[in-house]
FIDREN-391646 format. One record per residue (C-alpha): x, y, z. Coordinates in steps of 0.02 Angstrom, whole numbers. Layout:
<nodes>
<node><u>X</u><v>Y</v><w>Z</w></node>
...
</nodes>
This chain:
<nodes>
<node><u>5519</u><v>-8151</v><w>-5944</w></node>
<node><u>5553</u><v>-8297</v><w>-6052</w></node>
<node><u>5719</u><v>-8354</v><w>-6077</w></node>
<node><u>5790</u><v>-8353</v><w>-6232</w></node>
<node><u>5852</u><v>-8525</v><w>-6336</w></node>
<node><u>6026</u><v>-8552</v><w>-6294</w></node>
<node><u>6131</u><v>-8538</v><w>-6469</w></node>
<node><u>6306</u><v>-8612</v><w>-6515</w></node>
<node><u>6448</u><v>-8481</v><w>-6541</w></node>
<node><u>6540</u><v>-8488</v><w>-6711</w></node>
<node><u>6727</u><v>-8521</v><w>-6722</w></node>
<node><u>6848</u><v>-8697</v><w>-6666</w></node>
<node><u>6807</u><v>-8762</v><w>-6504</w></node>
<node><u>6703</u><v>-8631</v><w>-6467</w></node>
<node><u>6585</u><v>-8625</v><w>-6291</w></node>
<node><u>6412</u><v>-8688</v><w>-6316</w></node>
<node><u>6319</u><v>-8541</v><w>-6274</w></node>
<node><u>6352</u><v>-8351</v><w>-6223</w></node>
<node><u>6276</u><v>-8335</v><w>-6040</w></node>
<node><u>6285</u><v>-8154</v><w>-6055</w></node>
<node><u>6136</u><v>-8157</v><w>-6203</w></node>
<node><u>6037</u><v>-8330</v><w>-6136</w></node>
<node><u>6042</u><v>-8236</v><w>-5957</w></node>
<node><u>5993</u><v>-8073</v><w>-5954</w></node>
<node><u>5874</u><v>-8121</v><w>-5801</w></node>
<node><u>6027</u><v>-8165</v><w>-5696</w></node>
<node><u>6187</u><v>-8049</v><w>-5661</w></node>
<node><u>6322</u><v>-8102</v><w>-5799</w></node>
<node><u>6478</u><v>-8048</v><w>-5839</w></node>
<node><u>6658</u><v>-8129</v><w>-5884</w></node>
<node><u>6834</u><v>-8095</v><w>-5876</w></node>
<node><u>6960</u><v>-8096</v><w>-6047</w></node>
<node><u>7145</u><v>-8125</v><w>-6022</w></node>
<node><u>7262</u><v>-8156</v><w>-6181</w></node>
<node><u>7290</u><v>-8347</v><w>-6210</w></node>
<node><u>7204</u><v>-8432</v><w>-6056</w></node>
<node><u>7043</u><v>-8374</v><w>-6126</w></node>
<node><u>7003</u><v>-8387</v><w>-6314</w></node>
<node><u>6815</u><v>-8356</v><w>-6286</w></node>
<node><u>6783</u><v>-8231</v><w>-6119</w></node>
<node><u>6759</u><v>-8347</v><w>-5955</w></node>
<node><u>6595</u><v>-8289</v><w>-5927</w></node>
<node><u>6490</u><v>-8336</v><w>-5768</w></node>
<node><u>6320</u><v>-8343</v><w>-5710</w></node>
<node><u>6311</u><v>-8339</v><w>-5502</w></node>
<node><u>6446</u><v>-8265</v><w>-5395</w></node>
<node><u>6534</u><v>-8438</v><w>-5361</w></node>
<node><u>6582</u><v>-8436</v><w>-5535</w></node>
<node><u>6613</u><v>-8248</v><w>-5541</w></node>
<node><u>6755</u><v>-8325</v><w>-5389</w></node>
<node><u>6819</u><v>-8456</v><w>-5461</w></node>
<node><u>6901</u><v>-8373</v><w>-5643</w></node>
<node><u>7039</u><v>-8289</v><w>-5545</w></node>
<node><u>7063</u><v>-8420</v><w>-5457</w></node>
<node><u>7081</u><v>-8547</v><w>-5588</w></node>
<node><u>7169</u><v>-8389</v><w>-5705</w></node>
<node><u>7333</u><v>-8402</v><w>-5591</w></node>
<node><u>7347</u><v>-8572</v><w>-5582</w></node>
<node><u>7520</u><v>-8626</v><w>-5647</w></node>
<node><u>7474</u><v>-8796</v><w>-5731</w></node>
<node><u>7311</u><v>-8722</v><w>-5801</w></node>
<node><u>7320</u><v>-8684</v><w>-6004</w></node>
<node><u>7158</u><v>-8637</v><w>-6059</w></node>
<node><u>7000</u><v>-8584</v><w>-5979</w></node>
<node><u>6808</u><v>-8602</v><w>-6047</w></node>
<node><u>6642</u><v>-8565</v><w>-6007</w></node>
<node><u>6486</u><v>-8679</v><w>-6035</w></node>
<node><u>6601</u><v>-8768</v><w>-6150</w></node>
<node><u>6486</u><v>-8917</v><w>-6217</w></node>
<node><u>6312</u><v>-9001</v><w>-6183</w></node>
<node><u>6309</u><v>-9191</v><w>-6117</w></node>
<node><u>6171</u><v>-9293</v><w>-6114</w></node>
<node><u>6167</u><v>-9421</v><w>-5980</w></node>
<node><u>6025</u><v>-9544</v><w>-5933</w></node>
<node><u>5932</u><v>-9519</v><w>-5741</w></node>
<node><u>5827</u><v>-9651</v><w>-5679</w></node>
<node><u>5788</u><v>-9699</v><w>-5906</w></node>
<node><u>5748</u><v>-9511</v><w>-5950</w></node>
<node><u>5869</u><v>-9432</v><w>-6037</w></node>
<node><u>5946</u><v>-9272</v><w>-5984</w></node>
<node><u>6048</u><v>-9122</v><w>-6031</w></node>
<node><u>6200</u><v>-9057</v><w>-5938</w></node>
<node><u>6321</u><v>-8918</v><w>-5962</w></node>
<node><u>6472</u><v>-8926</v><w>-5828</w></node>
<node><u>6515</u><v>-8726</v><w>-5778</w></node>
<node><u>6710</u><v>-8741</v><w>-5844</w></node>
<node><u>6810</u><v>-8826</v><w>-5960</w></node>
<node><u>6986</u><v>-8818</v><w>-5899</w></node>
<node><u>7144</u><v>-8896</v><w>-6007</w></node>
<node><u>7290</u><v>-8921</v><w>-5896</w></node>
<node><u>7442</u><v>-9035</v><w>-5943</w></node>
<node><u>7366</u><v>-9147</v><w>-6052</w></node>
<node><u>7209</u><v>-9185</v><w>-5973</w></node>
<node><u>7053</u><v>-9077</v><w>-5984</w></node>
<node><u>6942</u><v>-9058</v><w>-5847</w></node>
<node><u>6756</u><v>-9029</v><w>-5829</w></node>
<node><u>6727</u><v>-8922</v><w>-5663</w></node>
<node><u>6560</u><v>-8913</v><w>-5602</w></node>
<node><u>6543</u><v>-8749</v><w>-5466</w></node>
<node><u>6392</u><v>-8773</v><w>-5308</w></node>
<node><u>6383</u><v>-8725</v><w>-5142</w></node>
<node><u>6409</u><v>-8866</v><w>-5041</w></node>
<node><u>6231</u><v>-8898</v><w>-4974</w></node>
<node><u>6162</u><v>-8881</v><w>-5120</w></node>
<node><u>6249</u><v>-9008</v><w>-5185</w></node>
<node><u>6220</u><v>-9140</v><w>-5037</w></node>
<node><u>6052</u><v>-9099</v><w>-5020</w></node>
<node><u>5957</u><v>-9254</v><w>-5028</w></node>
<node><u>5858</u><v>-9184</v><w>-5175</w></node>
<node><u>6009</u><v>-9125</v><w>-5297</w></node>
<node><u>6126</u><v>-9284</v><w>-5242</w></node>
<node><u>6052</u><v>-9393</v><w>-5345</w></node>
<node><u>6059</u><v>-9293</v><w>-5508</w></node>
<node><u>6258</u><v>-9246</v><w>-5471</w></node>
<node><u>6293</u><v>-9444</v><w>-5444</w></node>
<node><u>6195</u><v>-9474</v><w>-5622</w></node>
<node><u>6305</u><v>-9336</v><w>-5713</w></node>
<node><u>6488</u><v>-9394</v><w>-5622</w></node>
<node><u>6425</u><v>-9584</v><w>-5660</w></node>
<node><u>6400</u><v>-9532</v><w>-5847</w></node>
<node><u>6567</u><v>-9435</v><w>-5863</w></node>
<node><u>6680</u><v>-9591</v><w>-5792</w></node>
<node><u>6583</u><v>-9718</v><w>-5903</w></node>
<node><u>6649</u><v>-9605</v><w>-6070</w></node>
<node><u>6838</u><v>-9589</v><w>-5967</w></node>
<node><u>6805</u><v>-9383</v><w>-5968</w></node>
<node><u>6895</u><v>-9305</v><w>-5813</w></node>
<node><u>6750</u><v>-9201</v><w>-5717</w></node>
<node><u>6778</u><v>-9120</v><w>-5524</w></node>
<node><u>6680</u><v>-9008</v><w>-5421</w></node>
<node><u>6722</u><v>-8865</v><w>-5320</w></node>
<node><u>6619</u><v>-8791</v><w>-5188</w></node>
<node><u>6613</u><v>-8625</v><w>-5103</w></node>
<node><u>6702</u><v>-8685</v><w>-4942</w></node>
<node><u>6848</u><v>-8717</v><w>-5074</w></node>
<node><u>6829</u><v>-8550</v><w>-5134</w></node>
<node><u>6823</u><v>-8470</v><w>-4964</w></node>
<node><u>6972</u><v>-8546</v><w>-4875</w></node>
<node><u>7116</u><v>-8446</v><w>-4829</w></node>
<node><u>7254</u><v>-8398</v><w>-4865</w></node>
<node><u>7193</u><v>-8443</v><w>-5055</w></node>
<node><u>7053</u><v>-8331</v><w>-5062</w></node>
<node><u>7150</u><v>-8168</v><w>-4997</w></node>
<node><u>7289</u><v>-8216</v><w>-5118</w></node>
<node><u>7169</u><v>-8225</v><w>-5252</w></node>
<node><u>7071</u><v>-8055</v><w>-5225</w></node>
<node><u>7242</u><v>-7969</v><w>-5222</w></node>
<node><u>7329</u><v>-8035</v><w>-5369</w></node>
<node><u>7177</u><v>-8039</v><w>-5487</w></node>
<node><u>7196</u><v>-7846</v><w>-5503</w></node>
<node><u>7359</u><v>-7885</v><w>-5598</w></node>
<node><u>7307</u><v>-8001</v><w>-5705</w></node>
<node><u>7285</u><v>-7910</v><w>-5862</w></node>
<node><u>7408</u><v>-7764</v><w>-5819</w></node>
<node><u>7513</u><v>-7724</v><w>-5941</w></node>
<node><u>7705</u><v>-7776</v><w>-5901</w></node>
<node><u>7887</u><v>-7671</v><w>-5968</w></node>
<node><u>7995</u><v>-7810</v><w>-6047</w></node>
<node><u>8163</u><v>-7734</v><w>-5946</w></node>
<node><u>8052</u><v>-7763</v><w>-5788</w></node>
<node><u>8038</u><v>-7948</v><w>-5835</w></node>
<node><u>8247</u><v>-7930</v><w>-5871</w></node>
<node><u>8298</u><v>-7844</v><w>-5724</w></node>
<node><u>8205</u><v>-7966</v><w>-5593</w></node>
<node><u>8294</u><v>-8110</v><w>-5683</w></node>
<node><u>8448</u><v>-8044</v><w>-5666</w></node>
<node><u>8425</u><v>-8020</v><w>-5478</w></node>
<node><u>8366</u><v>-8184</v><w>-5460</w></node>
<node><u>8537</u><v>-8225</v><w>-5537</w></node>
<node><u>8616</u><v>-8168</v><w>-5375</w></node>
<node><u>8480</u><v>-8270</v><w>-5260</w></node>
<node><u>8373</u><v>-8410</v><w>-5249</w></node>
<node><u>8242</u><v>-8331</v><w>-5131</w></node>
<node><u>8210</u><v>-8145</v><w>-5097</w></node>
<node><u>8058</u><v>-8048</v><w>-5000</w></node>
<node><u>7954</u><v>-7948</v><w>-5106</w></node>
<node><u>8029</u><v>-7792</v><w>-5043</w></node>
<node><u>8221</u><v>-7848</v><w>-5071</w></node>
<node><u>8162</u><v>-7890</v><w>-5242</w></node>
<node><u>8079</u><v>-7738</v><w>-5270</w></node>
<node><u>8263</u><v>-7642</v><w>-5207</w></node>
<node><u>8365</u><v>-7769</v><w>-5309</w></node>
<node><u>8260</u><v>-7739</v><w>-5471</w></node>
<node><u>8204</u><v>-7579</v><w>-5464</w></node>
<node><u>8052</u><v>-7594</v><w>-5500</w></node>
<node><u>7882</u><v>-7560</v><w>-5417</w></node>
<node><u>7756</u><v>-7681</v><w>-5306</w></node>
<node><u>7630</u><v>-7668</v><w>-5424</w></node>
<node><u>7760</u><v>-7741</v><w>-5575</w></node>
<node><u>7810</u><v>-7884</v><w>-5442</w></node>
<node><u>7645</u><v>-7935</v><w>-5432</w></node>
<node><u>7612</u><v>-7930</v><w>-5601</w></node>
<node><u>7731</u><v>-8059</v><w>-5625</w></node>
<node><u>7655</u><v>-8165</v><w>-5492</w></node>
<node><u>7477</u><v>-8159</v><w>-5555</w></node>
<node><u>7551</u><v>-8194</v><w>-5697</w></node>
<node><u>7662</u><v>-8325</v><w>-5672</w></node>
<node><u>7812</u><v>-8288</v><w>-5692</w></node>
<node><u>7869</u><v>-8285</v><w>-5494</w></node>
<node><u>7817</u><v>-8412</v><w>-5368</w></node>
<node><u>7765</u><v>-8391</v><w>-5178</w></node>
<node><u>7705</u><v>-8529</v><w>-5058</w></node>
<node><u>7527</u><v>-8529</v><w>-5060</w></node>
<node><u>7495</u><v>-8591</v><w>-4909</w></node>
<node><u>7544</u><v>-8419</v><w>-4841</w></node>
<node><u>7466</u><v>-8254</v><w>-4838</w></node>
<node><u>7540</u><v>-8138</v><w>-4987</w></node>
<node><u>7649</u><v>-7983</v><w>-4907</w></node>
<node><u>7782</u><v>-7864</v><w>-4925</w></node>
<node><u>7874</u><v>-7988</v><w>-4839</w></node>
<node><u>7832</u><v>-8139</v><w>-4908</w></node>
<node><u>7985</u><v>-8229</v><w>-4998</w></node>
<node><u>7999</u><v>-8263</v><w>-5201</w></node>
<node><u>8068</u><v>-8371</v><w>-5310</w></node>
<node><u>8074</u><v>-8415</v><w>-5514</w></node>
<node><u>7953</u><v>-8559</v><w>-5561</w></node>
<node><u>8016</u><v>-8705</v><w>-5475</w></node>
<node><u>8177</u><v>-8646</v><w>-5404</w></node>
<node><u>8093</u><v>-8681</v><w>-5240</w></node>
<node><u>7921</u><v>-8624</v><w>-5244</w></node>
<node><u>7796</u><v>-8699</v><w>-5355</w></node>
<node><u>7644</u><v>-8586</v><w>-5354</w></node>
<node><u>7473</u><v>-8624</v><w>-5359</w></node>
<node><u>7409</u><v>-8793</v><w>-5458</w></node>
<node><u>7232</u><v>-8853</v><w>-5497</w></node>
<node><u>7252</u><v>-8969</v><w>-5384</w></node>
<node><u>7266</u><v>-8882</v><w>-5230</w></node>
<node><u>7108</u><v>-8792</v><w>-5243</w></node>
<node><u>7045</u><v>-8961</v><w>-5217</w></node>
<node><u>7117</u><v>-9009</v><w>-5097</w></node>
<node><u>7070</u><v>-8838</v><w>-4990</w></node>
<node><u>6976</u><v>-8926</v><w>-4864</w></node>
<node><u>6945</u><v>-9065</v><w>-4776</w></node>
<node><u>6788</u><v>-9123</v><w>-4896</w></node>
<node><u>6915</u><v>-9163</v><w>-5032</w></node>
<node><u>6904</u><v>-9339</v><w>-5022</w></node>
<node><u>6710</u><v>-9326</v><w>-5028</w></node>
<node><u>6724</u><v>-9231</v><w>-5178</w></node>
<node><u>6821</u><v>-9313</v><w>-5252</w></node>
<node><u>6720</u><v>-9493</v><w>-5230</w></node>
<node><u>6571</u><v>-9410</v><w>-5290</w></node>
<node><u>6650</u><v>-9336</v><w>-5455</w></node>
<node><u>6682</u><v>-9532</v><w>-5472</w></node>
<node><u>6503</u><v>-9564</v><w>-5458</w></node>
<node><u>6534</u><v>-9662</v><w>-5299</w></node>
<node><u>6465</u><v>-9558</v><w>-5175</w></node>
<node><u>6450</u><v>-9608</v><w>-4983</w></node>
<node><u>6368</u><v>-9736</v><w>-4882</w></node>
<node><u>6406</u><v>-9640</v><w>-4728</w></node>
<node><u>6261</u><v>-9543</v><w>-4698</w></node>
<node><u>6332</u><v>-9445</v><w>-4533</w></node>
<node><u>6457</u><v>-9385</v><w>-4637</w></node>
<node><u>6341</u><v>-9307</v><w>-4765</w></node>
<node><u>6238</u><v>-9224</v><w>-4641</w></node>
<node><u>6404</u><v>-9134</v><w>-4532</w></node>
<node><u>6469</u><v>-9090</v><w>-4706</w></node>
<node><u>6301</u><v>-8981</v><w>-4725</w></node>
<node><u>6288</u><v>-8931</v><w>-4570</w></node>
<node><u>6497</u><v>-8884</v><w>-4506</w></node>
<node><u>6466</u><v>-8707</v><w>-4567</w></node>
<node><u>6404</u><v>-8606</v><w>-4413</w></node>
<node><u>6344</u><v>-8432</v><w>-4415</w></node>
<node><u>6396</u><v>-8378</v><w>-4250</w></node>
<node><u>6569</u><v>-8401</v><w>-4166</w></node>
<node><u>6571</u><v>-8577</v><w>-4069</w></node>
<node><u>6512</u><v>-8576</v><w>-3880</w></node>
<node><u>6649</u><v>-8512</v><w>-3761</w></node>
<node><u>6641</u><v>-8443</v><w>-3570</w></node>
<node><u>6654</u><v>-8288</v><w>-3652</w></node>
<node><u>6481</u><v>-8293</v><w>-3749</w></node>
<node><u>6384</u><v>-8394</v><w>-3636</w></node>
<node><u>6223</u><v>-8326</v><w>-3605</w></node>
<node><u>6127</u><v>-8346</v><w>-3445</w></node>
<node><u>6286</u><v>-8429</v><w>-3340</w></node>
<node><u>6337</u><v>-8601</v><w>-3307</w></node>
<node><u>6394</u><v>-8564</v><w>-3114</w></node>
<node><u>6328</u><v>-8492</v><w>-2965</w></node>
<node><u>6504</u><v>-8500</v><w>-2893</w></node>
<node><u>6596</u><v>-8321</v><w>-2868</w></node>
<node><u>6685</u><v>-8259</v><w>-3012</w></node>
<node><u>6892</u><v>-8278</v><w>-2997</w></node>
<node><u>6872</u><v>-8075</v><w>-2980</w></node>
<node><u>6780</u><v>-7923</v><w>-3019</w></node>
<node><u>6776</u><v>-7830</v><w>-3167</w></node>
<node><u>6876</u><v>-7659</v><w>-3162</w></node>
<node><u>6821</u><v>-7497</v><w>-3197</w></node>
<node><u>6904</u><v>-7485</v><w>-3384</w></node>
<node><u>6795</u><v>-7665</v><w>-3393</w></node>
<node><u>6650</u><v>-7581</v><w>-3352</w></node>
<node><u>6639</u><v>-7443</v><w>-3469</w></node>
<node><u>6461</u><v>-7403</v><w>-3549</w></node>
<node><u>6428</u><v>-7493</v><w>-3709</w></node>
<node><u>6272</u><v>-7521</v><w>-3828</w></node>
<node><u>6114</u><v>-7612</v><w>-3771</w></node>
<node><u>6151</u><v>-7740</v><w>-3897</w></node>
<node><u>6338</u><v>-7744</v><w>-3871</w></node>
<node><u>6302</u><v>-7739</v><w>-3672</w></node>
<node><u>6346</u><v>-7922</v><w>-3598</w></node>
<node><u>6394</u><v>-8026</v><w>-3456</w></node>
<node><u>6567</u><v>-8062</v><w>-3473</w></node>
<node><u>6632</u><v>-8152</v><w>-3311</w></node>
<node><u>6567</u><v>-8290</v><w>-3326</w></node>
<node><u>6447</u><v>-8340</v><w>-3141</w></node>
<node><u>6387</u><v>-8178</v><w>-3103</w></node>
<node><u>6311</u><v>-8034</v><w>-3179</w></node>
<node><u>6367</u><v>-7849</v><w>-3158</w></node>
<node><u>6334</u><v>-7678</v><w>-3174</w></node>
<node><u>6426</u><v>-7549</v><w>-3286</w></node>
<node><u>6455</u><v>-7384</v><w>-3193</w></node>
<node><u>6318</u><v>-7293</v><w>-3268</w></node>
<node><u>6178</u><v>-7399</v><w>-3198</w></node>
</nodes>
């Protein structure tokens, strides 16, 4: 099917194009929330479909867009058109945020291309970052994020808002729960007013009944831009490439690409085939030996095989 030509929307600062009509081949769709998006935040792949939410409850963050502007940036003397993925405005800075998995973008075929665009963006002093789907998948940000996202656009009673205030006139820090007591008001209102952002957690904990609140800055900070960067340890690779600089270290391209392991790393417990002859520290019991699946059926003392009761 041939795609159609990509057309400019009408109205100020408008995105350059509206995926949902120039991708009907691919599954589109985009989220609306009243004042951090003007124009929908549409996206295009499900990395993108992850990352609105995420960048939605951000505390610093102002405004959110989509496929906000074309650059043109030179490759090798052939000129070339780029669109980042988001335009993001927070403090006064705004941000062009490019979304890839991470081997695609350190695959010795895309690299160059990536080092181009971040090389074109620092020569005209435009702030550009990338964000990859180990960033989107760490924890406890991602389970944070698929919880409060439901409560984004909820709809919020002003005497809620009045009454939690009030209680936090009494407290600096209170659990969800003693909050919910204190206020009388329901979970789903609290975390309304987290997604939000109106009450704080520390995000480097998982989100629960029993996790403990605070007003903006009176301790907890919430959730910044800048700590979905830093979300793993390939930050500071990220970040040098978003520079244009890239790396001269060559092992350390190839165990980025290759950390990410599809089975559990090697223990005694999964070992297949033995590493000892010697006899096991002790049988395995009866309750050990209880029938299981062919394909769940293994070895687990480690030095000699055994028999489940039904052989």
């Amino acid at each position: 099917m041939k795609k159609r030509r990509a057309r400019k929307l009408e109205g100020h600062n408008a995105p350059s194009r509206q995926l949902v009509e120039v991708s009907p081949h691919r599954t589109t769709g985009g989220l609306l929330v009243e004042e951090l998006t003007p124009y929908p935040a549409e996206y295009e792949s499900a990395y993108e479909k992850l990352v609105i939410p995420r960048l939605l409850l951000c505390r610093d963050i102002k405004r959110v867009y989509s496929q906000q502007a074309r650059s043109y940036f030179d490759q090798d003397g052939v000129e070339r058109q780029y669109t980042a993925d988001f335009l993001v405005e927070h403090g006064n800075i705004e941000t062009l945020i490019e979304i890839k998995p991470l081997e695609f973008l350190f695959h010795p075929e895309h690299l160059p291309t990536y080092l181009a665009i971040a090389k074109h963006f620092r020569k005209t002093a435009q702030a550009f970052a990338f964000i990859v789907d180990e960033q989107l998948f760490s924890e406890p940000q991602r389970t944070n994020t698929n919880l409060l996202m439901r409560y984004l656009t909820s709809p919020l009673p002003s005497e809620a808002l009045a009454r939690v205030v009030e209680a936090f006139q009494r407290e600096q820090t209170v659990t969800v729960t003693e909050l919910c007591d204190a206020a009388s008001c329901s979970l789903a209102e609290v975390y309304t007013l987290i997604a939000q952002r109106r009450l704080c957690f520390d995000w480097s904990y998982k989100l629960t009944k029993s996790s403990l609140l605070s007003l903006p800055d009176q301790p907890f900070k919430g959730l910044f831009l800048g700590d979905i960067f830093r979300a793993t340890r390939h930050g500071d690779l990220l970040a040098a490439l978003a520079l244009g600089r890239g790396t001269a270290n060559q092992y350390r391209l190839e165990i980025t690409t290759a950390w990410r392991q599809t089975r559990p790393p090697l223990t005694p417990w999964n070992f297949v085939g033995g590493f000892s002859k010697a006899t096991p520290l002790r049988d395995l019991g009866e309750a050990e030996l209880s029938p299981r699946k062919s394909w769940e059926r293994r070895d687990r003392a480690p030095g000699q095989a055994t028999q489940p009761n039904n052989a």
